[in-house]
KETORKE-283770 format. One record per residue (C-alpha): residue in three letters; x negated, z negated, y negated. Coordinates in steps of 0.5 Angstrom, whole numbers, plus 500, padded with zeros to 3 digits. Layout:
BEGIN
{r->ala&x->X&z->Z&y->Y};
...
This chain:
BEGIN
{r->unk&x->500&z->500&y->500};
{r->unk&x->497&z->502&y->493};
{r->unk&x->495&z->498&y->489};
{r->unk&x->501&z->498&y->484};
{r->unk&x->507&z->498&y->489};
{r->unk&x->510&z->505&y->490};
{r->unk&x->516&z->507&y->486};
{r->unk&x->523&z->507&y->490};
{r->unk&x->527&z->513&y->491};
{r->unk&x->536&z->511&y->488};
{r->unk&x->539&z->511&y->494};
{r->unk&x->544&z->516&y->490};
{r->unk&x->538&z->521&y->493};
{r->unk&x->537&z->519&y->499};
{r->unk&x->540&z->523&y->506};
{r->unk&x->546&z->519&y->508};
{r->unk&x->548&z->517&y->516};
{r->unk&x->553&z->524&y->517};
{r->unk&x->547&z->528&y->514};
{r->unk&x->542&z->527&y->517};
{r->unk&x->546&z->526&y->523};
{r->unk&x->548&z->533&y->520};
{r->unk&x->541&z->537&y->520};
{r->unk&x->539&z->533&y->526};
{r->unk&x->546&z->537&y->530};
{r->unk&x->543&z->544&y->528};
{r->unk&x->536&z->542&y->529};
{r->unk&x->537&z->539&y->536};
{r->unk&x->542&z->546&y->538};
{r->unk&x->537&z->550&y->535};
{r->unk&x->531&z->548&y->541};
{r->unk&x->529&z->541&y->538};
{r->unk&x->528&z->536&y->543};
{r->unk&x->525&z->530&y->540};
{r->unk&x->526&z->527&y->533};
{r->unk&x->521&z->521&y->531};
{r->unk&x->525&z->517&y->525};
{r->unk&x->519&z->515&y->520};
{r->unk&x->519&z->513&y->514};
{r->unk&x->517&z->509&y->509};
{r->unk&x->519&z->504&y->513};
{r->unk&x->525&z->507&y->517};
{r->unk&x->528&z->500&y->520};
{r->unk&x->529&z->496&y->514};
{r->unk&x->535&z->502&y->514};
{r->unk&x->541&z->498&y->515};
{r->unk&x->544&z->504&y->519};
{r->unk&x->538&z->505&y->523};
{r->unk&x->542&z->503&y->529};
{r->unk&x->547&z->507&y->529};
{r->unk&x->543&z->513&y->526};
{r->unk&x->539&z->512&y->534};
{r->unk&x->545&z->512&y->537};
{r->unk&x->550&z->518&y->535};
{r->unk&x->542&z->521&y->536};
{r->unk&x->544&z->519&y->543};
{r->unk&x->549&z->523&y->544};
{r->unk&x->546&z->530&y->542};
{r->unk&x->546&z->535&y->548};
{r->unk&x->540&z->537&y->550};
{r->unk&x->535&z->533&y->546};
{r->unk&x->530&z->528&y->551};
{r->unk&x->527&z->523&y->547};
{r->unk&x->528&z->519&y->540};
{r->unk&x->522&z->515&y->538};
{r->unk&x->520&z->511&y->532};
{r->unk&x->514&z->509&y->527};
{r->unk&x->515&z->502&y->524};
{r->unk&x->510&z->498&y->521};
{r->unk&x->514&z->492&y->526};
{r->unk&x->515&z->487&y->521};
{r->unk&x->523&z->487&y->524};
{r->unk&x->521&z->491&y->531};
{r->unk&x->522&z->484&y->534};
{r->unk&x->529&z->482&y->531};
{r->unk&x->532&z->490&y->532};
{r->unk&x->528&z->492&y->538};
{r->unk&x->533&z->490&y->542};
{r->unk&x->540&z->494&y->539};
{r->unk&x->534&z->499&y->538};
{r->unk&x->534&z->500&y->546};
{r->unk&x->541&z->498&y->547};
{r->unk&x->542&z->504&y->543};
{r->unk&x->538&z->510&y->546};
{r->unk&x->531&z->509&y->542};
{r->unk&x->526&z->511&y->548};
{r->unk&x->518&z->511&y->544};
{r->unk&x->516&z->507&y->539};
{r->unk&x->509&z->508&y->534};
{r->unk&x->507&z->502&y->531};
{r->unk&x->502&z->501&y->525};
{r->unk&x->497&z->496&y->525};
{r->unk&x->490&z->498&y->522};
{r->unk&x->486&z->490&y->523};
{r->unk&x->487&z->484&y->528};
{r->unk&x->485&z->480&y->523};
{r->unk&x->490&z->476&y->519};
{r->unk&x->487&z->476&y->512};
{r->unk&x->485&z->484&y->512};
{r->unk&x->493&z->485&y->514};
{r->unk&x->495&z->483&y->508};
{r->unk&x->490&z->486&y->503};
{r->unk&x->491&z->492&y->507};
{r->unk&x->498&z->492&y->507};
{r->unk&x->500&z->487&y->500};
{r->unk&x->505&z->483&y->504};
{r->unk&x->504&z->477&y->511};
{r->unk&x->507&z->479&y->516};
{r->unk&x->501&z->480&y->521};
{r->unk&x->504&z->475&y->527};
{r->unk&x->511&z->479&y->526};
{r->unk&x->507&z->486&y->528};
{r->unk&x->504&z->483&y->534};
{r->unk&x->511&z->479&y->536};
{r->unk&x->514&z->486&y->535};
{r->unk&x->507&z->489&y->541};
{r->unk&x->509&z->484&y->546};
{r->unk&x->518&z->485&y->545};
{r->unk&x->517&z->492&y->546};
{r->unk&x->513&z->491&y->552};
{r->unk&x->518&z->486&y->554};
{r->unk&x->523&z->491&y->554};
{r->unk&x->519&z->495&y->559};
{r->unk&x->516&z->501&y->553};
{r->unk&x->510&z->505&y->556};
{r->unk&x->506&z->506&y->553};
{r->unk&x->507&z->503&y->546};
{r->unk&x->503&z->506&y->542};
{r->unk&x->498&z->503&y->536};
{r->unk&x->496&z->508&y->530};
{r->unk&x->491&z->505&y->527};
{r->unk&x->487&z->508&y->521};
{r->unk&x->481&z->508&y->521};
{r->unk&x->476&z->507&y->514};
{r->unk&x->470&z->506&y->513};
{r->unk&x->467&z->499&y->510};
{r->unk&x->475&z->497&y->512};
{r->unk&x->476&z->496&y->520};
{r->unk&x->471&z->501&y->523};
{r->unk&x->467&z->495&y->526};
{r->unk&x->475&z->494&y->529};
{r->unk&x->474&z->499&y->533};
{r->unk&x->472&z->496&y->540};
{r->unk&x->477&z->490&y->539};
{r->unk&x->483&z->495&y->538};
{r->unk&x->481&z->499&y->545};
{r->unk&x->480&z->492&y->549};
{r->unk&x->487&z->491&y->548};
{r->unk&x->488&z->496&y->552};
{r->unk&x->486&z->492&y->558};
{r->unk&x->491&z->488&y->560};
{r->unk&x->497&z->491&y->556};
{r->unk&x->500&z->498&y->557};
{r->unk&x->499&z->500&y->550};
{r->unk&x->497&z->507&y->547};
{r->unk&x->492&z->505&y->541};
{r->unk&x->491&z->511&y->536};
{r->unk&x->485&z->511&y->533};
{r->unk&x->487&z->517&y->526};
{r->unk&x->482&z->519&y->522};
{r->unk&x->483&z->517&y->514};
{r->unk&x->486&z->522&y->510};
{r->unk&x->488&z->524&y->503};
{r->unk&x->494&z->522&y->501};
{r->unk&x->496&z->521&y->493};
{r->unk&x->495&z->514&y->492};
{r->unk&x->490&z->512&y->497};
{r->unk&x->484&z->513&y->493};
{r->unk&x->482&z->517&y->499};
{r->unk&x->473&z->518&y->498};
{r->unk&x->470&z->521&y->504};
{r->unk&x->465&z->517&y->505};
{r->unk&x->471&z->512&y->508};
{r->unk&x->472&z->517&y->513};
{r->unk&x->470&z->516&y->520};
{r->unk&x->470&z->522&y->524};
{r->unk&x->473&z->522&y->531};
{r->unk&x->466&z->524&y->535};
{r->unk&x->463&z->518&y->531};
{r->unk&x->468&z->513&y->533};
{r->unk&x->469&z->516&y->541};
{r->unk&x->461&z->514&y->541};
{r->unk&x->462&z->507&y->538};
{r->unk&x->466&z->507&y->544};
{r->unk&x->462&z->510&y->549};
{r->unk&x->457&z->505&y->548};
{r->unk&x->461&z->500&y->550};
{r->unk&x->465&z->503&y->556};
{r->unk&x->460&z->509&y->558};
{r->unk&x->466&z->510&y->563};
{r->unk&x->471&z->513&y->559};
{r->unk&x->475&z->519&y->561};
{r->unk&x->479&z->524&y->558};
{r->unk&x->486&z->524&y->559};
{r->unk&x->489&z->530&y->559};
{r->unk&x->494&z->532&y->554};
{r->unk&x->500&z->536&y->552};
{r->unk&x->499&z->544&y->549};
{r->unk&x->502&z->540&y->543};
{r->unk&x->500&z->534&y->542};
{r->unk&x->496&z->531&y->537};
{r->unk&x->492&z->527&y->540};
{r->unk&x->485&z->527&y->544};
{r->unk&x->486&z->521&y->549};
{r->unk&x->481&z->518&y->553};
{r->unk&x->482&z->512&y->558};
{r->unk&x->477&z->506&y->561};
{r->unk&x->478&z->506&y->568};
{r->unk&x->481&z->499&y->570};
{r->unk&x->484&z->498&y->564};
{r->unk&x->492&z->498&y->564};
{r->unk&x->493&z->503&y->557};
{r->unk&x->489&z->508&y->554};
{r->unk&x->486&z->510&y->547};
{r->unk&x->487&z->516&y->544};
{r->unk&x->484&z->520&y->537};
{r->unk&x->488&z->524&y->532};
{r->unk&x->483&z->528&y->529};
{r->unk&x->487&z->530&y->523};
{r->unk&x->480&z->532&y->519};
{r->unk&x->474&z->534&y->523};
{r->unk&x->478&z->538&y->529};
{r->unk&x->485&z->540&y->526};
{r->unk&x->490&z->542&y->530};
{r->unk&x->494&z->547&y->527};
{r->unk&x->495&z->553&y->532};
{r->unk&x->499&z->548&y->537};
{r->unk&x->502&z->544&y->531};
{r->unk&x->510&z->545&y->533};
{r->unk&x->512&z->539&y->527};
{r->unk&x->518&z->540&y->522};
{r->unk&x->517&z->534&y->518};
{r->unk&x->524&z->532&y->513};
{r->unk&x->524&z->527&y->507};
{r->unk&x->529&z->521&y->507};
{r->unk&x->531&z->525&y->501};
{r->unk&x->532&z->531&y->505};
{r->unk&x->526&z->536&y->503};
{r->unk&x->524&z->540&y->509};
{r->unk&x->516&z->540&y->509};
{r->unk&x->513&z->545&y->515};
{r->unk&x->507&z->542&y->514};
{r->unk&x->504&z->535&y->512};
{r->unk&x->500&z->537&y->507};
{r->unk&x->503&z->543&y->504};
{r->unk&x->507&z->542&y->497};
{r->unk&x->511&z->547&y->499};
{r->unk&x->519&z->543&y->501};
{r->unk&x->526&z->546&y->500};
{r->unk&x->532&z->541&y->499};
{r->unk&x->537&z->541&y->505};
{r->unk&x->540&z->536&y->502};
{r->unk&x->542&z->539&y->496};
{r->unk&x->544&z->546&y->501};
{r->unk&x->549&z->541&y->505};
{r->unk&x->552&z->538&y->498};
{r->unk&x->553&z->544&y->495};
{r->unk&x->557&z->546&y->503};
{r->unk&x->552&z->551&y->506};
{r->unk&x->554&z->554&y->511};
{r->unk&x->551&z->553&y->519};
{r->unk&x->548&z->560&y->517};
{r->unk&x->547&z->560&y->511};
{r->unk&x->541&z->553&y->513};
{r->unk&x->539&z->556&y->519};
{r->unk&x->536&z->562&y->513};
{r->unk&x->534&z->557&y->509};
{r->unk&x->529&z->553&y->515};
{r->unk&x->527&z->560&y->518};
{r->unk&x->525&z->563&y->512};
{r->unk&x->521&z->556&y->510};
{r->unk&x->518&z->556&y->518};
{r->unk&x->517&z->563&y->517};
{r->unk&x->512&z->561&y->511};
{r->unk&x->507&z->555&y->515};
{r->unk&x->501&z->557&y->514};
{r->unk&x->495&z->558&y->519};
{r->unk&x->491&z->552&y->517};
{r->unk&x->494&z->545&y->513};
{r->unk&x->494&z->548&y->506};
{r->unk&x->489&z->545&y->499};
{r->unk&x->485&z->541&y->504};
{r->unk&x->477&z->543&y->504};
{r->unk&x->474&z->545&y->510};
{r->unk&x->467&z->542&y->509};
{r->unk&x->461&z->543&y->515};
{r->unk&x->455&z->539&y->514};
{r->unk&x->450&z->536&y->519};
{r->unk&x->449&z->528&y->516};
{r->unk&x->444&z->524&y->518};
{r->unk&x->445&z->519&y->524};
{r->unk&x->450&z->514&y->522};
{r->unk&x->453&z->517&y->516};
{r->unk&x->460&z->521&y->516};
{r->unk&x->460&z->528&y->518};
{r->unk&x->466&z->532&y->516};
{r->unk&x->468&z->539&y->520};
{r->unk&x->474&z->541&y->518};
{r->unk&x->480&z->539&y->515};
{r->unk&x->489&z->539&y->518};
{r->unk&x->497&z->538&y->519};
{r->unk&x->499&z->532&y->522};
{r->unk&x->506&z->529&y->523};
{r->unk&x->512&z->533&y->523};
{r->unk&x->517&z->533&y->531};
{r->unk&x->519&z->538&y->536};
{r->unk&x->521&z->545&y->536};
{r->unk&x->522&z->549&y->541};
{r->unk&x->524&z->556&y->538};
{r->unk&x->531&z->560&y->541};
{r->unk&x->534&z->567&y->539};
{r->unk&x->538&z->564&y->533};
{r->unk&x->532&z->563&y->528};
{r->unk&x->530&z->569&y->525};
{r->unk&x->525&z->574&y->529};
{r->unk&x->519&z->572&y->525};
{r->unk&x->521&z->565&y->526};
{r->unk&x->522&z->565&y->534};
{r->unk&x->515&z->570&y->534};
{r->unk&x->512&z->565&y->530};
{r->unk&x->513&z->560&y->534};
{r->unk&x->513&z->563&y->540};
{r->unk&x->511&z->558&y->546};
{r->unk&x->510&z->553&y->541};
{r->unk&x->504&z->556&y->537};
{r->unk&x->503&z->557&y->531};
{r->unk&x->497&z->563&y->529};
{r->unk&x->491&z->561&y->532};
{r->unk&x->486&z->559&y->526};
{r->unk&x->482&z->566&y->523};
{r->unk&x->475&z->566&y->524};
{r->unk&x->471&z->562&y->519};
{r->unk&x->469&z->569&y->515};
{r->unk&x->475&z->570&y->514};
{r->unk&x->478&z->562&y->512};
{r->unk&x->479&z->561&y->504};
{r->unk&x->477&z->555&y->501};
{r->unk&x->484&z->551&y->498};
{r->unk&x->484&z->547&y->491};
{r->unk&x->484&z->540&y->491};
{r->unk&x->484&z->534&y->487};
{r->unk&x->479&z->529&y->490};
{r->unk&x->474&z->524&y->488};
{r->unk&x->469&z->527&y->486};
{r->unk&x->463&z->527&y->492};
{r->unk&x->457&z->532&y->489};
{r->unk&x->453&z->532&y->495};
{r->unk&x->453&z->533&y->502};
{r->unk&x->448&z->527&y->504};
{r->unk&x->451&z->521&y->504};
{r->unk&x->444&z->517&y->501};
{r->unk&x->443&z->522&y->495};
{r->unk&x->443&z->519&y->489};
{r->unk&x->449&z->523&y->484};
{r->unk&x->450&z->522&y->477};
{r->unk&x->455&z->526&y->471};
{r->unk&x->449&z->530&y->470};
{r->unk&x->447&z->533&y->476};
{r->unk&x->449&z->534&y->484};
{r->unk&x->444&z->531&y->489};
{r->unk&x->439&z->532&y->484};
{r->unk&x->432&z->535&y->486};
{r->unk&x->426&z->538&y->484};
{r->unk&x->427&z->544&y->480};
{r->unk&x->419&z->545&y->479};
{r->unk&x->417&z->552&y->481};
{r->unk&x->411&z->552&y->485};
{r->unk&x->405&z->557&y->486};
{r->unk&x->404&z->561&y->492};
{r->unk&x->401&z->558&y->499};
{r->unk&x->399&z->561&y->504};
{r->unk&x->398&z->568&y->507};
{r->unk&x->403&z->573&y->504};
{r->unk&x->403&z->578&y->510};
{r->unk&x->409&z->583&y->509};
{r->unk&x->410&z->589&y->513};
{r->unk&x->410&z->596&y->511};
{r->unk&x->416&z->599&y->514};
{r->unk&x->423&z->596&y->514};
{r->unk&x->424&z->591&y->521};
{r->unk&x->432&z->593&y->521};
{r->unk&x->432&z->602&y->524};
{r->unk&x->429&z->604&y->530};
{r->unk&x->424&z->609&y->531};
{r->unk&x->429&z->615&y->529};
{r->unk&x->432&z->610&y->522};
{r->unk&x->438&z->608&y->525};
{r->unk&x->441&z->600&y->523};
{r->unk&x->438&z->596&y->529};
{r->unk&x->439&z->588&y->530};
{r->unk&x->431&z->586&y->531};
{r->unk&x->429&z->583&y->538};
{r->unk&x->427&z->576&y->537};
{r->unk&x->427&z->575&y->545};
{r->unk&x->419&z->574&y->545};
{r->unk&x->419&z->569&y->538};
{r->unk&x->417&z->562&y->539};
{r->unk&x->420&z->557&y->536};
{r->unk&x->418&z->553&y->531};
{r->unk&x->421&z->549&y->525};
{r->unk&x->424&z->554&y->520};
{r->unk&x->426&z->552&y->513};
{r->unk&x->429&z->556&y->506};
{r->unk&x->430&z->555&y->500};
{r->unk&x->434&z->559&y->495};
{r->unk&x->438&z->558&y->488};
{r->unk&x->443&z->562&y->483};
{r->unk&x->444&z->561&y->477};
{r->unk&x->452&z->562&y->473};
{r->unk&x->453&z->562&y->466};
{r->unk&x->459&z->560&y->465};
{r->unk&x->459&z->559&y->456};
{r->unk&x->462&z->554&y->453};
{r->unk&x->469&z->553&y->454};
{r->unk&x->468&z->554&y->462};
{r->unk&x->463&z->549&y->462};
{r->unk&x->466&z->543&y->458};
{r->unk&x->472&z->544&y->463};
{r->unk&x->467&z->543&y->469};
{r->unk&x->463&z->538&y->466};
{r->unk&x->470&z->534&y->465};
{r->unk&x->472&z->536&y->471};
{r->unk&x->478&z->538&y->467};
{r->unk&x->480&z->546&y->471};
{r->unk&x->487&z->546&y->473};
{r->unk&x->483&z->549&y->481};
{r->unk&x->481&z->543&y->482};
{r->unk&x->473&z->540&y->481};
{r->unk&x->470&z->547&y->481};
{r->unk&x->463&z->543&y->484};
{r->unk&x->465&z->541&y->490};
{r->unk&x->469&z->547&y->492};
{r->unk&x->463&z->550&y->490};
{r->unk&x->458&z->546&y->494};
{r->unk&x->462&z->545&y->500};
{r->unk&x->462&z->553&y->499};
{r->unk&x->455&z->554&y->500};
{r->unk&x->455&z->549&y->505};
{r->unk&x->461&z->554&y->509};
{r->unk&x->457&z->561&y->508};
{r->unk&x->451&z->558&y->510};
{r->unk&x->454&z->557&y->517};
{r->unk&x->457&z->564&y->518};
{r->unk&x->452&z->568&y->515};
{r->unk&x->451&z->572&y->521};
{r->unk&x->459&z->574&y->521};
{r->unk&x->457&z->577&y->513};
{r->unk&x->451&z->580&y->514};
{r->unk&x->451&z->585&y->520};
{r->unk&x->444&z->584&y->523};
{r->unk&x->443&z->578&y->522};
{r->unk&x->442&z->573&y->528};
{r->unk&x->446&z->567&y->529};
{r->unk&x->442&z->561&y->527};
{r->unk&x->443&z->555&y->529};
{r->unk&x->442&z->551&y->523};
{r->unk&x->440&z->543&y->524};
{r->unk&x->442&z->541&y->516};
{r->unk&x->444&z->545&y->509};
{r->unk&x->445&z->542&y->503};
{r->unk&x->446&z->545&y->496};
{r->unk&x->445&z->542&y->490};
{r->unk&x->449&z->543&y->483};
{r->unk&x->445&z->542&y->477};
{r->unk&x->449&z->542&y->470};
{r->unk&x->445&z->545&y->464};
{r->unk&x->448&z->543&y->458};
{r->unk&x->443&z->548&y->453};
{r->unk&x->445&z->554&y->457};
{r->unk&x->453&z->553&y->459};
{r->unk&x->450&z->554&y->466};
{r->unk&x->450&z->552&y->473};
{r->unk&x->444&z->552&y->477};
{r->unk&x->445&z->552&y->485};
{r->unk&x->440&z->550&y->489};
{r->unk&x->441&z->550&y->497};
{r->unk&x->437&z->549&y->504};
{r->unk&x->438&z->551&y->510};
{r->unk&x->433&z->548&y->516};
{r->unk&x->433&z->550&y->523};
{r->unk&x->428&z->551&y->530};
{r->unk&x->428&z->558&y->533};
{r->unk&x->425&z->564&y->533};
{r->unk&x->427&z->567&y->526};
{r->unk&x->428&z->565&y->519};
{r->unk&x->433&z->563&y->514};
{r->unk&x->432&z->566&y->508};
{r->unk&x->438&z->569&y->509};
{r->unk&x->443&z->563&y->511};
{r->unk&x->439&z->560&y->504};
{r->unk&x->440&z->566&y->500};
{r->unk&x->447&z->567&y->502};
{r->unk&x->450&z->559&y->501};
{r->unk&x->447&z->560&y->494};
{r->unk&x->451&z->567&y->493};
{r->unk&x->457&z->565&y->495};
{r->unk&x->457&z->558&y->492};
{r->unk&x->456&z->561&y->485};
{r->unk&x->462&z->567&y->487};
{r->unk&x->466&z->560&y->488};
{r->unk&x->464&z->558&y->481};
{r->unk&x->467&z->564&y->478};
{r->unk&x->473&z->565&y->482};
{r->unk&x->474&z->556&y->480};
{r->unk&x->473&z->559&y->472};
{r->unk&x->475&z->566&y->471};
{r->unk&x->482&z->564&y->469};
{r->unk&x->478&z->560&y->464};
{r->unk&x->473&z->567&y->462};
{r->unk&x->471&z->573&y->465};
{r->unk&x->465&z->573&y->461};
{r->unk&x->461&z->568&y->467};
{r->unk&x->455&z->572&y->469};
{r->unk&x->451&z->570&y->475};
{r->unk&x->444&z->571&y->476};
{r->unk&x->437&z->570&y->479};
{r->unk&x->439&z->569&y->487};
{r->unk&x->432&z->569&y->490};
{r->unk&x->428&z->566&y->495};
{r->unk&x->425&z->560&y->493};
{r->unk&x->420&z->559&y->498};
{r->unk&x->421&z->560&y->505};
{r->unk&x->417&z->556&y->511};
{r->unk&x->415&z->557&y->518};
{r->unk&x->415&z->564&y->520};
{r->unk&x->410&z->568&y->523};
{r->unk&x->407&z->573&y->517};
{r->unk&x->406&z->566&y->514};
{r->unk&x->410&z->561&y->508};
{r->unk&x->412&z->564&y->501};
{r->unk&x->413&z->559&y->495};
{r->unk&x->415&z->564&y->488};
{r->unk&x->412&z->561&y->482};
């Protein structure tokens, strides 16, 4: 809970017990078989029990569930089940008392735990846990939330951290599922995969002997929106296809202005039709962090239940969804990096030192040049008869390569005050740009045909603002062992930052220009090292 409390929607606006029983009715005969009631916090709802059910009654849909922060589970479960309720999702991200309150604003941790043991009473297996993990917060929890699963049927959900307004969201707060999965591999090397459903959200994993298991929502390094089947609807009846688009349309001022069935169902074909390839305004960022520092891959939807298509969608709706798929994500040379409005993150190492000034700020001195500067006389990429040919670098030895290349974008004076205040309507245009660099690094095999796909072990790339010119300098890294170079990784991450630069900017002024893309210096290959002067 924020802070400041969250503003309450009139209840004027809400959905009312006929109309969600309404659009559940036509969701339900339209192939849905599953509907979670979430919230906010659904049990506080005075008619949720009735809500559950007239559900009940619904032909053809199998499951009703709920996600409930349990302050009231314990007291309602029992009506609850009475009437149809057949899962249960509670929230709990600490098991100790004094942390619940700070994290959740109120008391109530014994109560949440009273709920747990009044669910498993009541026969629910598995009842699952979903814990957000946060760095700094309750990660050092995460070996204590596991043992739970011991000796109790329960299904503990370890969720990445996500960015959600109010929550003041950093990425160095995230902790990625592969770190988490390790830390608990350390103690239970045992641990197996589970298998899960086509759809599911969750990687899950067991610890032989133990009666539940724990599973990983990896909603931000490893998204899952090619087999995302979610539909989401707002308590005051927006439709959202996807957790993180801001895209939704009003059900309920359709129904109140007495839509027919038809006339609902074009209306959530034509939304369904609209769900994008990948969840929208998120970044995907690709970096090699140090041990122990969080490494973020790539970014996702979460949350909304159930659709099986059937005819009575729109065409492109049932082939959109056809076996509860969704488009597979395109390659990443095809993938556009989305606007948002984070906090501001300037490098992509965790221990560099960031300031309003500069990115990860470095050494921009020029160096002279060392070694011995052996060039061929004939171009290595066309064979004998000058066709295009990729060069055989089969018999290479492999030795540590490093590069560094920069750019130069000259913004002008308005542009550049923008940036500097982080003031442009896109977003914060450094760290797009930044994480751009960081992309195009790791795809440059896919954009330039002959180059050969190298196995990059860490990029970074620096922005330094340059008050006298209007400017930014770019300034990116690429490191690897293997049997060729990567000037081609470094200089394609420094282009592609300055081009992301210009696309942030141009709505501002088409008078940027961007220049000096060149190698600065370039180690470990066999016609020895370049350093530019």
């Amino acid at each position: 809970m924020p802070e400041e409390g969250v503003p309450l929607t009139p209840k004027a606006n809400l959905l009312t017990t006929e109309e969600i029983l309404t659009l559940a009715r036509l969701f339900v005969k339209e192939g849905v078989d599953k509907i979670r009631l979430t919230g906010g916090e659904p049990l506080i709802r005075p008619d949720v029990v009735d809500i559950v059910a007239q559900l009940q009654r619904l032909e053809g849909l199998r499951t009703i569930g709920v996600t409930t922060n349990g302050i009231n589970l314990a007291r309602l479960l029992p009506q609850l089940q009475k009437a149809g309720l057949s899962a249960i999702n509670i929230s709990l991200d600490t098991l100790v008392p004094a942390k619940f309150e700070f994290i959740v604003r109120r008391k109530g941790f014994h109560k949440v735990m009273e709920g747990i043991h009044k669910a498993i009473e009541l026969g629910y297996n598995p009842v699952k846990v979903n814990c957000v993990v946060m760095r700094g917060l309750n990660e050092d929890e995460l070996l204590d939330f596991a043992a739970l699963t011991e000796g109790l049927p329960l299904d503990v959900r370890f969720i990445e951290y996500m960015p959600f307004d109010g929550n003041k969201w950093n990425f160095k707060k995230m902790v990625s599922y592969k770190e988490m999965l390790d830390t608990v591999r350390q103690q239970w090397p045992e641990l197996e995969k589970v298998p899960e459903e086509e759809s599911s959200t969750a990687k899950a994993f067991k610890i032989p002997g133990f009666q539940g298991q724990i599973s990983f929502i990896t909603s931000m390094s490893e998204h899952f929106c090619g087999t995302c089947n979610r539909l989401r609807i707002t308590a005051d009846g927006n439709l959202k296809v996807c957790l993180f688009g801001n895209s939704e349309v009003s059900l309920r001022d359709h129904l109140r202005a007495g839509a027919s069935e038809q006339e609902l169902l074009r209306i959530i074909g034509a939304a369904v039709g609209r769900k994008k390839r990948q969840h929208a305004e998120l970044f995907l960022m690709f970096h090699n962090s140090p041990p122990g520092n969080p490494s973020i891959f790539s970014w996702d939807p979460l949350h909304v239940q159930g659709l099986r298509p059937r005819m009575s969608f729109s065409s492109q709706v049932a082939t959109l969804w056809k076996g509860c798929r969704v488009p597979q994500t395109p390659p990443l040379a095809q993938q556009r990096l989305g606007s948002g409005s984070f906090q501001k993150h300037y490098t992509s190492r965790a221990d560099s030192n960031a300031n309003s000034k500069c990115l990860s700020p470095g050494s921009w001195a020029s160096a002279a040049p060392s070694g011995p500067q052996l060039t061929s006389e004939q171009l290595t990429h066309v064979d004998s008869e000058g066709r295009a040919a990729m060069v055989d670098v089969g018999r290479k030895p492999d030795t540590e390569r490093v590069a560094v290349a920069s750019a130069v974008v000259l913004l002008g004076p308005v542009a550049f005050k923008l940036v500097q205040q982080n003031q442009l309507k896109k977003g914060d245009a450094l760290v797009v740009a930044q994480l751009a660099g960081v992309q195009a690094a790791k795809v440059t095999s896919q954009l330039i045909p002959l180059c050969h796909h190298v196995a990059l072990s860490h990029i970074q790339v620096q922005l330094e603002l340059d008050s006298t010119r209007h400017a930014v300098k770019i300034r990116a890294s690429c490191r690897a062992r293997g049997p060729t170079g990567v000037e081609m990784e470094a200089l394609t991450s420094a282009a592609v930052a300055a081009l992301t630069l210009y696309d942030m900017c141009k709505a501002v002024s088409r008078d940027i220009v961007l220049e000096e893309i060149k190698l600065i210096s370039k180690t470990g290959g066999q016609r020895g090292d370049f350093h530019r002067a």
